[in-house]
C-alpha positions as a Markdown table, in Angstrom:
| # | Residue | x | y | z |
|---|---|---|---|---|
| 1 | Unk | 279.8 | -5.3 | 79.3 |
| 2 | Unk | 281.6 | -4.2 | 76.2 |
| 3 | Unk | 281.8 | -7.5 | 74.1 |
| 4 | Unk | 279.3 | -6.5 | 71.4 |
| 5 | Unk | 278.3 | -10.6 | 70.3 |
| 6 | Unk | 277.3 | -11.1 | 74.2 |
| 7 | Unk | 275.1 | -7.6 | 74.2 |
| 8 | Unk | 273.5 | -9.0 | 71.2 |
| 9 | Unk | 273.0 | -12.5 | 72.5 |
| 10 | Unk | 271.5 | -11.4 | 75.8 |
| 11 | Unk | 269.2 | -8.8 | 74.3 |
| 12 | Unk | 267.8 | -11.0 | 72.0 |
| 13 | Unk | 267.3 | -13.9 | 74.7 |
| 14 | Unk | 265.5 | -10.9 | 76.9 |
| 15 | Unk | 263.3 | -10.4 | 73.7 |
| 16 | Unk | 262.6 | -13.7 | 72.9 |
| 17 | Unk | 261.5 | -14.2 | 77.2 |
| 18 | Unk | 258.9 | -11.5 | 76.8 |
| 19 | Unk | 257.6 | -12.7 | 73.7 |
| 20 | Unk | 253.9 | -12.8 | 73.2 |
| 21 | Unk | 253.5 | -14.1 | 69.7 |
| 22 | Unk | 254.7 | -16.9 | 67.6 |
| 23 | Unk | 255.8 | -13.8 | 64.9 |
| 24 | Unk | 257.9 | -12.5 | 68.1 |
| 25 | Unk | 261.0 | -15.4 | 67.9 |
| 26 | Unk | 260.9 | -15.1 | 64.5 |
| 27 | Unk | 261.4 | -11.3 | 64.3 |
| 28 | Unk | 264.1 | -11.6 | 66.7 |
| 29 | Unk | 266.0 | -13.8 | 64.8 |
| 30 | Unk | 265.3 | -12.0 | 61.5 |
| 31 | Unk | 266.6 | -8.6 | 63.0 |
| 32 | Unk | 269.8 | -9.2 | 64.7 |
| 33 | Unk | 271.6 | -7.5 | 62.0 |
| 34 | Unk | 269.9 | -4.5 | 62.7 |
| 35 | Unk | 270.2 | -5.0 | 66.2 |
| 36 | Unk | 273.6 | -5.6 | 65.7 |
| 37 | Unk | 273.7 | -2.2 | 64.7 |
| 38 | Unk | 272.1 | -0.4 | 67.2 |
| 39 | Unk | 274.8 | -2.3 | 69.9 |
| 40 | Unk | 277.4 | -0.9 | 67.7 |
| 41 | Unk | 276.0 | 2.6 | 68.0 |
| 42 | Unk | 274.6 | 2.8 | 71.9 |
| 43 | Unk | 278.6 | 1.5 | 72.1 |
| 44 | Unk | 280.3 | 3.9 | 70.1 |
| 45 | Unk | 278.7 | 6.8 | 71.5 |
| 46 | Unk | 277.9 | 8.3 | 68.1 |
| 47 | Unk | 275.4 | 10.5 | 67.1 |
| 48 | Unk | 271.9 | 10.0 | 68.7 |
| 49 | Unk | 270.0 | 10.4 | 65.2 |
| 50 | Unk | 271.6 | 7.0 | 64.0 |
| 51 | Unk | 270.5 | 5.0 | 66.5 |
| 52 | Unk | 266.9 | 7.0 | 66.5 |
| 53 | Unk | 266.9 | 6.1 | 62.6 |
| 54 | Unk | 268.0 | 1.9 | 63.4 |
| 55 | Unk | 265.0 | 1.8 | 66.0 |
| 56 | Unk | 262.7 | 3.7 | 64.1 |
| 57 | Unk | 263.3 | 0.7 | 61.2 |
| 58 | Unk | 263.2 | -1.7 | 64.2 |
| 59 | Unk | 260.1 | -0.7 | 65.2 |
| 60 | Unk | 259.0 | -1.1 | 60.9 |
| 61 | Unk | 260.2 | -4.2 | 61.4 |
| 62 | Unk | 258.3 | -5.4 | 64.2 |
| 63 | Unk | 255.0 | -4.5 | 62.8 |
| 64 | Unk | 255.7 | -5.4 | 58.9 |
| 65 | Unk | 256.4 | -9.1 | 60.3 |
| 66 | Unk | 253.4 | -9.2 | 62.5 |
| 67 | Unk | 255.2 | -8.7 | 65.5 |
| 68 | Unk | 253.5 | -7.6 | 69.1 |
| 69 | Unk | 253.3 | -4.0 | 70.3 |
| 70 | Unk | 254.5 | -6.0 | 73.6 |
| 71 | Unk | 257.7 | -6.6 | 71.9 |
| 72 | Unk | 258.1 | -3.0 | 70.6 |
| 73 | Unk | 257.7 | -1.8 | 73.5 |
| 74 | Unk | 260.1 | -3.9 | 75.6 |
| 75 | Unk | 263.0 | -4.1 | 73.2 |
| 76 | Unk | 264.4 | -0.8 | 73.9 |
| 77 | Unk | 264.6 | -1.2 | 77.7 |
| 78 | Unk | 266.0 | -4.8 | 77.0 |
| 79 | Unk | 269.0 | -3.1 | 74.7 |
| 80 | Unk | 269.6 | -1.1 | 77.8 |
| 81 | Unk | 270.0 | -3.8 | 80.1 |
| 82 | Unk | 271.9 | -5.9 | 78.0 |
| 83 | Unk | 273.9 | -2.8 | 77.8 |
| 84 | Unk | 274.2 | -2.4 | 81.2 |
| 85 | Unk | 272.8 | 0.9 | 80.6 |
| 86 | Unk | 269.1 | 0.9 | 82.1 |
| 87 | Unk | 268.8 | 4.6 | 82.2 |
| 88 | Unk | 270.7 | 5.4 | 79.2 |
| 89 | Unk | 270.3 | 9.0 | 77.9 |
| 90 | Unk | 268.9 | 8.1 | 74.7 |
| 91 | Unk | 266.8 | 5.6 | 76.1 |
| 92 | Unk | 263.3 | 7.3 | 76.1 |
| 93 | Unk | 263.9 | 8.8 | 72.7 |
| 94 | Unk | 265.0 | 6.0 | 71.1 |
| 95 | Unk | 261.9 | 3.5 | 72.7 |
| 96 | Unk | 259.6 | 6.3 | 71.3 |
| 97 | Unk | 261.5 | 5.3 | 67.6 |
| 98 | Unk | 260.7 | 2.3 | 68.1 |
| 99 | Unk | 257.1 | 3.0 | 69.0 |
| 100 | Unk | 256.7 | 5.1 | 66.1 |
| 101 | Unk | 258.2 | 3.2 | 63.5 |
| 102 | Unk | 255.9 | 0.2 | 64.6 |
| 103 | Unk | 252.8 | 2.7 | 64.3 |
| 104 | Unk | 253.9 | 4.6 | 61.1 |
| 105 | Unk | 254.5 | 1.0 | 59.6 |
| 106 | Unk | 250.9 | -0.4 | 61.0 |
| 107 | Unk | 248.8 | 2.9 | 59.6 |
| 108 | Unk | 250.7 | 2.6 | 55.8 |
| 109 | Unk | 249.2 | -1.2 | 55.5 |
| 110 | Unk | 245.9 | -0.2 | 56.9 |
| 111 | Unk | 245.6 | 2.7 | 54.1 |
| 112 | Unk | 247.0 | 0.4 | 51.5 |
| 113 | Unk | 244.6 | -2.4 | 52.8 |
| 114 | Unk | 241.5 | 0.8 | 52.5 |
| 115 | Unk | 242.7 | 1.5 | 48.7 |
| 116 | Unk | 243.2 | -1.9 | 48.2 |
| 117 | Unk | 239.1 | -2.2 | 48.7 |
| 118 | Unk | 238.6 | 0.4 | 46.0 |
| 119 | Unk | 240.4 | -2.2 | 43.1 |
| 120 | Unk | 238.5 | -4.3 | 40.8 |
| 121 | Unk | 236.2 | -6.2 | 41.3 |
| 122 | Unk | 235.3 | -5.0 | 45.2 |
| 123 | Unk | 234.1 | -1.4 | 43.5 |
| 124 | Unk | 232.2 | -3.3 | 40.9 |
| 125 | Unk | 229.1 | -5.2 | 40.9 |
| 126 | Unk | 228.3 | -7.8 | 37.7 |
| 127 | Unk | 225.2 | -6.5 | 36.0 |
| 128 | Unk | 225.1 | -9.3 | 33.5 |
| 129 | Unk | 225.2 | -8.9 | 29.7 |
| 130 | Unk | 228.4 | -7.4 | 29.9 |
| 131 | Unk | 227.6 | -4.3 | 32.3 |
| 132 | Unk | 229.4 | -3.2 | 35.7 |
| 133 | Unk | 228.2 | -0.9 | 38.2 |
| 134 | Unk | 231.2 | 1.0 | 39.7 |
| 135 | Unk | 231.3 | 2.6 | 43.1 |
| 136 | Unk | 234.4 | 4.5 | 42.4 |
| 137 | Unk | 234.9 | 6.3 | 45.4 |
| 138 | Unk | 238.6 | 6.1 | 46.1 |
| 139 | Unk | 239.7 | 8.1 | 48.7 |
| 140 | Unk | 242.5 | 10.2 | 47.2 |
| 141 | Unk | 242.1 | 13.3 | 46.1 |
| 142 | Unk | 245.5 | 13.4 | 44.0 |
| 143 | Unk | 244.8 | 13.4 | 40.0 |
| 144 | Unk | 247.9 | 11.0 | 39.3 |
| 145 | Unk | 246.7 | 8.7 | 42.0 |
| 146 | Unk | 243.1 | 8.8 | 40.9 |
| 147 | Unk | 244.2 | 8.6 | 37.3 |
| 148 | Unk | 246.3 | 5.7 | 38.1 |
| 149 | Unk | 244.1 | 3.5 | 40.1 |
| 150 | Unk | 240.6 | 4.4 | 37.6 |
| 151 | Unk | 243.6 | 3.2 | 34.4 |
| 152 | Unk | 243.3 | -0.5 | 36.8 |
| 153 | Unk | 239.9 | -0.6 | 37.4 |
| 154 | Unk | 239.0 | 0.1 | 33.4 |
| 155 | Unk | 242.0 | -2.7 | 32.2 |
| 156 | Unk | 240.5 | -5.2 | 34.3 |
| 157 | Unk | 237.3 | -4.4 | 33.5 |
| 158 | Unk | 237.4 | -4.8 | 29.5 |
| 159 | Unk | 239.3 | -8.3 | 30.4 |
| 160 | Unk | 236.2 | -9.0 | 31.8 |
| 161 | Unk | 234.7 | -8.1 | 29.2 |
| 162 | Unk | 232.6 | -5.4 | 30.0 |
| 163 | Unk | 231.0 | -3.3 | 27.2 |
| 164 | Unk | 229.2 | -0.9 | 29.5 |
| 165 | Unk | 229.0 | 0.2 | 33.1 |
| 166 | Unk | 227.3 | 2.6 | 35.4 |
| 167 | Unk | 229.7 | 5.2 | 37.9 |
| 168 | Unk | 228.7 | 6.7 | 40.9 |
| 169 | Unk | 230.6 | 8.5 | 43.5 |
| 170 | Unk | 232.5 | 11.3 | 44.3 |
| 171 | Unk | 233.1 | 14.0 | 41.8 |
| 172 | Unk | 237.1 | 13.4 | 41.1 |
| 173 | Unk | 236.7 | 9.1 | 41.1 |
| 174 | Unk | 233.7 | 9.2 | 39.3 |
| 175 | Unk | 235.2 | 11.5 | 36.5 |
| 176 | Unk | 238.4 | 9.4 | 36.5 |
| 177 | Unk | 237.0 | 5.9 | 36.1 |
| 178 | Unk | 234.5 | 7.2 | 33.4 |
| 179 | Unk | 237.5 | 8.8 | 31.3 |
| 180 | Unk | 239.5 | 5.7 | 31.9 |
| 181 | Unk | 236.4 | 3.4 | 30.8 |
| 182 | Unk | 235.8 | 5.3 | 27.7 |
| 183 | Unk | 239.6 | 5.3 | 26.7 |
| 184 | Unk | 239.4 | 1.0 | 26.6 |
| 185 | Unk | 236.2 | 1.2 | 25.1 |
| 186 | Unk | 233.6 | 1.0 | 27.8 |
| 187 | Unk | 230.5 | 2.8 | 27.6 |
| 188 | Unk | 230.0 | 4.7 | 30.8 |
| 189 | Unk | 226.9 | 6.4 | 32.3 |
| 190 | Unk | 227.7 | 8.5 | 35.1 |
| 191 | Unk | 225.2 | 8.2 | 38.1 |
């Protein structure tokens, strides 16, 4: 089959049959530009790093949207048939794209989701009478980082209107968030 609009029409019916989740039709119909792409490139025979690089942001795709790992890993093979190319040469490599996109994509959230744990107020506790304890114990160990997310905690902290707060944790959080405190004002007592 080399009418690119029926490739794309029977890939995406293939995808939408071995659907799992809700999120699954709706990612289908959200990507068909993309996947509009990668019929255009399994077609044209061009280089096999573009059409590693469109399944690699397929695979983003599918897990930014919520999508199943059952759909990421069946939508390569599906390409193929639709293709009428189930043992394509690029096949393999480009279902392991996918597979890593999808994962690279799922571990980013969960460390942004872990960091997100370390903003105010989940690291503080209200002490009353205008005093925080702080567990700063962010998990970066990059200054800029630190220096950024300790500049956060300490701006929403004086909107709270804290006037003083105790810090304990690590060594490079802990020295952060008190210099941070201290510059808006907050009197800090490391613990």
């Amino acid at each position: 089959m080399d009418d690119p609009d029926a490739i794309l029409t029977a890939w995406c019916e293939s995808d939408r049959a071995a659907a799992v989740l809700p999120s699954d039709h709706r990612i289908v119909d959200a990507s068909t530009s993309l996947r509009a792409l990668i019929v255009d490139l399994a077609l044209s025979a061009g280089p096999d790093d573009e059409i590693y690089d469109a399944c690699a942001v397929l695979g983003r795709l599918i897990a930014q949207r919520g999508g199943s790992p059952t759909l990421a890993s069946l939508t390569i093979d599906n390409a193929c048939e639709a293709l009428g190319l189930p043992h394509a040469h690029w096949m393999a490599p480009a279902r392991s794209a996918v597979a890593e996109g999808f994962a690279m994509a799922l571990t980013e959230e969960g460390k942004r989701e872990a960091e997100r744990g370390w903003e105010f107020p989940c690291c503080a506790v209200d002490l009353g009478e205008g005093a925080l304890a702080f567990a700063a114990g962010h998990p970066s160990d990059d200054d800029e980082v630190l220096a950024a997310w300790a500049a956060r905690v300490a701006n929403a902290a004086v909107l709270k209107g804290a006037r003083r707060a105790l810090v304990a944790g690590p060594e490079g959080p802990r020295a952060a968030l008190a210099e941070a405190l201290f510059v808006v004002g907050i009197e800090a007592r490391l613990v």
